[in-house]
Every structure is written in structure tokens, then in C-alpha cells.
N, C-alpha and C positions, 0 to 999 in steps of 0.2 A: 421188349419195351421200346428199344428204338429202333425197332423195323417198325413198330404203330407209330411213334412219333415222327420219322418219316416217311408215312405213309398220306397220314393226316397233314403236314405240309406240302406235300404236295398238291394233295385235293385241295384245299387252301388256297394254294396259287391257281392252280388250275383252273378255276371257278370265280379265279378274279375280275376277270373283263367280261361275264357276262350280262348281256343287254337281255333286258326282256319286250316279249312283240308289242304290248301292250303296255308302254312307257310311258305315251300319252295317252290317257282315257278319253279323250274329246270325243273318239268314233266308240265308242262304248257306250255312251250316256243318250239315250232315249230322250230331247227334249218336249215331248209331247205326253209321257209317262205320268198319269196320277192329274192330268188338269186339260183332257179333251176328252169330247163326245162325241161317238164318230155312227155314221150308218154307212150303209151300204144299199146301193140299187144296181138295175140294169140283171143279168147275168148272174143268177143263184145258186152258189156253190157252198154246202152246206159246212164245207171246214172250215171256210173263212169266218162266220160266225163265232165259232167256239174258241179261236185262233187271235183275234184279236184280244178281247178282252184278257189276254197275258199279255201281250205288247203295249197295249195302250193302258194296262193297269184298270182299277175302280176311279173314276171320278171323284178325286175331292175338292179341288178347286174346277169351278166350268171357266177355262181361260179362254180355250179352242172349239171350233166345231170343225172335223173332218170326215169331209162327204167323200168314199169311194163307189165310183161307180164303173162297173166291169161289165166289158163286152167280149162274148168269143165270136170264132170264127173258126170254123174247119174246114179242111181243104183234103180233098185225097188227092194223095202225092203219088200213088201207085196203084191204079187200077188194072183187076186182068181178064183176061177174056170175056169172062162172063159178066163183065161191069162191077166185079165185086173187089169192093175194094181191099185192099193188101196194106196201105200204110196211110195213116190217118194225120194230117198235122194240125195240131191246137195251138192257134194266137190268143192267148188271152192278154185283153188292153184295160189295164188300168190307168183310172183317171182321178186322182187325186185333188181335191180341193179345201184348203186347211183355209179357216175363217177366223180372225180376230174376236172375239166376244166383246172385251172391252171396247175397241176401235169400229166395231161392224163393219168391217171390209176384211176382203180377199187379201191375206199374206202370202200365199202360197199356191200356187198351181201347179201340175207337172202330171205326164202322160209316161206310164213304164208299160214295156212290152215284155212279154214270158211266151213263150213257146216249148211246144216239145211231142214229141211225134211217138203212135201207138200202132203193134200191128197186130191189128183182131185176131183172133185164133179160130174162128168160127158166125157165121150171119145170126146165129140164135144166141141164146143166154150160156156167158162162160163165165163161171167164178173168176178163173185167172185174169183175163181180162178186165174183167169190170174192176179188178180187185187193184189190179197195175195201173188200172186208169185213177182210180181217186188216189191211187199213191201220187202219181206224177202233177195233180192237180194239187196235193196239197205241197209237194214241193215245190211248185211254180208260184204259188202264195209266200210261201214261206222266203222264196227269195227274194220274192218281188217286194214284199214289205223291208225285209231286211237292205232292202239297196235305198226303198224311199230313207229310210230312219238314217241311213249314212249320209243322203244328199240334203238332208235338215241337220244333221247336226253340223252341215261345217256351213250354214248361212244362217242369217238374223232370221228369225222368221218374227219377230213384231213389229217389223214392217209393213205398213201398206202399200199394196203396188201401184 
């Protein structure tokens, strides 16, 4: 009995000065969540579709309208002898533009860059391939969205610019 009860004092103490990461929620809270309507154009990437609407929730109040519109661009970074290329690198540029509803003007603009580089396995059709490419595509979204929702929550955004 009191090896438990020194046991459990200690843990006790031990456990006293812990801080947790998420102390402040300010970069947690999604200000655009449940009261914007957003599209997309330019560059058709079919996860980004299915992808947002869990970021940006159902629409129940229309406060916001936020237009993304995406451009790639690929570059071979390694080409070999036989002009075939060996390393492929994907710039995808999102361009971000959130709209007041109420106020009818531009609160928000802002241009985020994603990259990330693939090495074909073959000039014809390869499951692996193709398979690591929409992986890497949907992780380029995924972080790309997650860095705009960080750069809105720590400004006003019902400001007009």
C-alpha cells in the first residue's frame, strides 16, 4: 500500500508542469468553417474536390465566397540519353481569393506554392506510378490548404482591402 501511494505521488508531481502544444487554439479554429462557398478553376485535380468540403464544412450561413484557382507546371529535372525523362518536378500554384458577401469586396488574397518531384518507373502505364502520383498530389493540397487556414486565422479577414 505504500509503495502505491508513493508511487502515485510521484506521478502526481511528475506531471505537474505539463504544458500542452495546443494551449492556445487560435491555429486550430478554421475561420471560414460552416459560412463560405468556395469553387475552384484553372487545373483539375480530382481530390481537391472531395477534400474540401471537410475543410470548409456545409454552408449554413453564405458570409464568404472563396475562389481557388490552380495552375501546374512540370519541369523535367533529369533527363537521359534517350530524352526520357527520369525525374519529374510538380509546381502547383494556388491562388486564393476569399470575398466578403456582406461588404462585396476582396478580404483576402494570397498565392501558396506546393511542389514535389516523381520518378516514373517506365514511358507506359504503371500502377505504382500513377498511384504515388495522386498520392503526392493529394498531399500537396492537403498542405497547402492547411498552411492558407493558418495564415487566416491569425489576420482579420472582414476587412476590405
Amino acid at each position: 500500500m505504500k509503495l502505491f501511494v508513493i508511487i502515485l505521488i510521484m506521478f502526481i508531481t511528475s506531471c505537474s508542469d505539463l504544458e500542452f502544444v495546443y494551449k492556445e487554439n487560435k491555429n486550430l479554429i478554421n475561420p471560414l468553417y460552416e459560412n463560405t462557398h468556395f469553387s475552384t478553376s484553372g487545373y483539375n485535380i480530382n481530390f481537391i474536390n472531395s477534400y474540401l468540403p471537410m475543410v470548409f464544412g456545409d454552408t449554413k450561413e453564405n458570409t464568404f465566397k472563396l475562389s481557388i484557382n490552380i495552375d501546374q507546371k512540370k519541369t523535367k529535372t533529369s533527363v537521359e540519353s534517350n530524352q526520357a525523362a527520369s525525374m519529374i518536378r510538380y509546381e502547383l500554384q494556388f491562388n486564393y481569393t476569399l470575398i466578403s458577401i456582406e461588404n462585396d469586396c476582396v478580404t483576402f488574397q494570397k498565392e501558396l506554392l506546393s511542389y514535389f518531384s516523381i520518378i516514373p518507373k517506365s514511358s507506359g502505364y504503371n500502377y505504382g506510378t500513377d498511384a504515388s502520383l495522386e498520392k503526392k498530389y493529394e498531399l500537396a493540397i492537403i498542405e497547402n490548404l492547411d498552411r492558407f487556414i493558418s495564415i487566416l486565422s491569425d489576420i482579420n479577414i472582414n476587412n476590405c482591402k
